[in-house]
N, C-alpha and C positions, 0 to 999 in steps of 0.2 A: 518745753519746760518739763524739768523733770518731779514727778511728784509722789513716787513711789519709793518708799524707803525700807530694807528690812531691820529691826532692833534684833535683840536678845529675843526671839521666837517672836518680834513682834512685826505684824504688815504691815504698812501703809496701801491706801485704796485710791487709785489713780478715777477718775471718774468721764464714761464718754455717754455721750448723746443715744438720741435714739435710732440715728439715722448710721450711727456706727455700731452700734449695739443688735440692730434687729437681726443680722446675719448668725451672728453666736452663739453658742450654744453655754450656760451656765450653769450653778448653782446655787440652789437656795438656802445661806445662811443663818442662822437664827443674830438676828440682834444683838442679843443678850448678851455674842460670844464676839462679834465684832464690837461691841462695848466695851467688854471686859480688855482685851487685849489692847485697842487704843485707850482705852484708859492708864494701862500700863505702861504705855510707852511716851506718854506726857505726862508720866509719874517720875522715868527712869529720863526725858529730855524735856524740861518743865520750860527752858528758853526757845524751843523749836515753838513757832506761831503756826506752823500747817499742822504739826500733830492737834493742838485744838479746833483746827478749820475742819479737819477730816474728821474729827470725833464728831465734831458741829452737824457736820454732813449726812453722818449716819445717823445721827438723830433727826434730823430735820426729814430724809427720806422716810424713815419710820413712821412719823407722822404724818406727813404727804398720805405716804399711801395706806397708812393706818393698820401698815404689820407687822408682826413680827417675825419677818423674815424676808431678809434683802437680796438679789440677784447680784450673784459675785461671779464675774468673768474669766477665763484664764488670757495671760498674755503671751506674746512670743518674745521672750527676753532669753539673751545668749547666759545672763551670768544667773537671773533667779526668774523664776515663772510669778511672777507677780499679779496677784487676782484684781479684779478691776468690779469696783462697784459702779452698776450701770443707772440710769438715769432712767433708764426702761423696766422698768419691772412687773414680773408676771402679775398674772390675778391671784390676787389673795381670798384663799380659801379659806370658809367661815372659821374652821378652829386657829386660825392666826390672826384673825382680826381682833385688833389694840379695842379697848373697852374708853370712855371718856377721861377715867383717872391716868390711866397707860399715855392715851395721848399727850397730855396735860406736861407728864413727867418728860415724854422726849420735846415738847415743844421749850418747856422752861430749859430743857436741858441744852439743846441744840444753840436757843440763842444765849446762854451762856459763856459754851464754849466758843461760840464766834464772838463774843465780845474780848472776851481775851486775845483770841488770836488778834481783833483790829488793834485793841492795845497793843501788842507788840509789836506789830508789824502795820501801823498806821496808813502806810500807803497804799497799800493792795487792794486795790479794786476787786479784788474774787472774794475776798474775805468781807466787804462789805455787799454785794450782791447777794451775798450766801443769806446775810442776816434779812436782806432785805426781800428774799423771796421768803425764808420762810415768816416773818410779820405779815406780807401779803397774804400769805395761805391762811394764817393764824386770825387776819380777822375775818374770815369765814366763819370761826366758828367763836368768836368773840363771845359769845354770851353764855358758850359754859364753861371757857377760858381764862374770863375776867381781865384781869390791869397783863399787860406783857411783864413777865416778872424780868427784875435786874435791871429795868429802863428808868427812867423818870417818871413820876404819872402822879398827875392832879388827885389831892386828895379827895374831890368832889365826883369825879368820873363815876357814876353807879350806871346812868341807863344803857340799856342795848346800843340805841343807835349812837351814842356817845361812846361809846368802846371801840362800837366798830370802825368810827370816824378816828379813833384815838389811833388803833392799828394802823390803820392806814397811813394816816400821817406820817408815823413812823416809819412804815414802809416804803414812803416816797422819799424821806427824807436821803434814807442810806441807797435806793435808787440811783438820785440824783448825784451824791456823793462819789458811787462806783463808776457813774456815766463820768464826772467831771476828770476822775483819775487814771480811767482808759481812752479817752475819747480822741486826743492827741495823739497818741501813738501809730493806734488805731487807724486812721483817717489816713495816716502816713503809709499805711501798710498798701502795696501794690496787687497783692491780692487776697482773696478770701480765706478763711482757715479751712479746712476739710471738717465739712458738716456745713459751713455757709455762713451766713449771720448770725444767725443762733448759737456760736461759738464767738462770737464778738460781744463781751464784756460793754461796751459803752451802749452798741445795739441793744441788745436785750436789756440793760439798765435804762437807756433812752424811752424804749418803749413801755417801759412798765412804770415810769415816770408819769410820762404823758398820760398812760392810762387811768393812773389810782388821781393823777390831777383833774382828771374828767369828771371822775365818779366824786371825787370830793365838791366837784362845782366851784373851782378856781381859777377859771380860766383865764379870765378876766386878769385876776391880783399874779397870776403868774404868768402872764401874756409872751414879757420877754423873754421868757428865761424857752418857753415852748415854743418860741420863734425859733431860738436858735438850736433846739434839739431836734426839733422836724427837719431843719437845715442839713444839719450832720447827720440825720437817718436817713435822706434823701442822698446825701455823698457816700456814705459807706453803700447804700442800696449799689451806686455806680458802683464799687470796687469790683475788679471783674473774680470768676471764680476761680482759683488753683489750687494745688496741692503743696500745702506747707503744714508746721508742725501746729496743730488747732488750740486754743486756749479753752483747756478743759475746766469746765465747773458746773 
């Protein structure tokens, strides 16, 4: 899948793992400027839904790793050298560490932009996963975050642990959604992506499903539905390993 586009001076950021990243050698971009230019380019192609997934993206890593400044890779492309933001990124040294208002703006920002993109592009499990890891990450720090902005949210929701339960929720919800919309194909596939299961969209949606359903304490009320996602994380487990084109996100 191809996911790197160039605009009018503008890049798209193709995005790989850790296990394909730690070999490479990169650079450290400022945010600010990767913002600026995908913002551009979902100004100048406002019907493209990846150009909001990848704005999504790069905000949502900003906040992950609370910098400002993201490891940008080169590629080996015959027609353009296209930079790849990686999923690995260095240690962030104190004068780039994002402050609690900084984070705030890339977390509201990040799942914006990925609401848009699942808007226009409904079925893509990558654009739901996106949103739904960074809500997981987000209610980590739920209590100086507050409501997920742009969601639905009870106008009653004020305490800590009710936020953080609210995130979460959230976050299993578009889980389970991504796992339901890759999970078929997926299963179908004869073998692994390069990088392994962790390049597998229903995998890593299955399991973070199951996880936040743990921590919620719904085991019980959700018994079937983690019947049959253990099932399918037990059959992707079988797929054996190979070399094919990996489902980056």
């Amino acid at each position: 899948m191809k996911i790197g586009f160039v605009g009018v001076g503008i890049v798209f950021f193709a995005f790989v793992g850790k296990a394909d990243a730690k070999f490479a050698r990169g650079e450290s971009v400022p945010v600010e400027r990767l913002v600026k230019n995908l913002t551009s380019y979902v100004q100048e192609n406002p019907q493209d839904p990846h150009g909001y997934y990848v704005l999504g993206r790069v905000h949502s890593l900003a906040f992950v790793n609370k910098s400002g400044k993201l490891n940008v890779l080169p590629t080996k492309s015959v027609d353009k050298a296209l930079p790849i933001l990686a999923d690995s990124q260095k240690r962030v040294k104190r004068k780039y560490r994002l402050r609690t208002e900084a984070l705030r703006q890339h977390l509201s920002s990040a799942i914006q932009n990925y609401r848009v993109a699942i808007e226009k592009e409904p079925k893509a499990a990558l654009y739901r996963i996106g949103m739904a890891f960074v809500l997981d990450k987000g209610a980590q720090f739920s209590r100086n975050m507050g409501l997920p902005p742009l969601l639905p949210t009870p106008a009653n929701l004020v305490q800590p642990r009710e936020l953080t339960r609210y995130w979460q929720t959230k976050a299993s919800d578009f889980y389970l959604q991504a796992y339901d919309l890759a999970v078929v194909s997926e299963l179908a596939s004869k073998t692994q992506p390069i990088g392994g299961l962790r390049k597998m969209i229903s995998y890593e949606a299955g399991r973070g499903y199951v996880r936040l359903i743990r921590k919620l304490r719904l085991e019980k009320e959700k018994g079937d539905i983690l019947g049959k996602i253990r099932e399918s994380l037990k059959n992707l487990e079988a797929i054996p390993r190979g070399a094919v084109t990996p489902i980056l996100f």
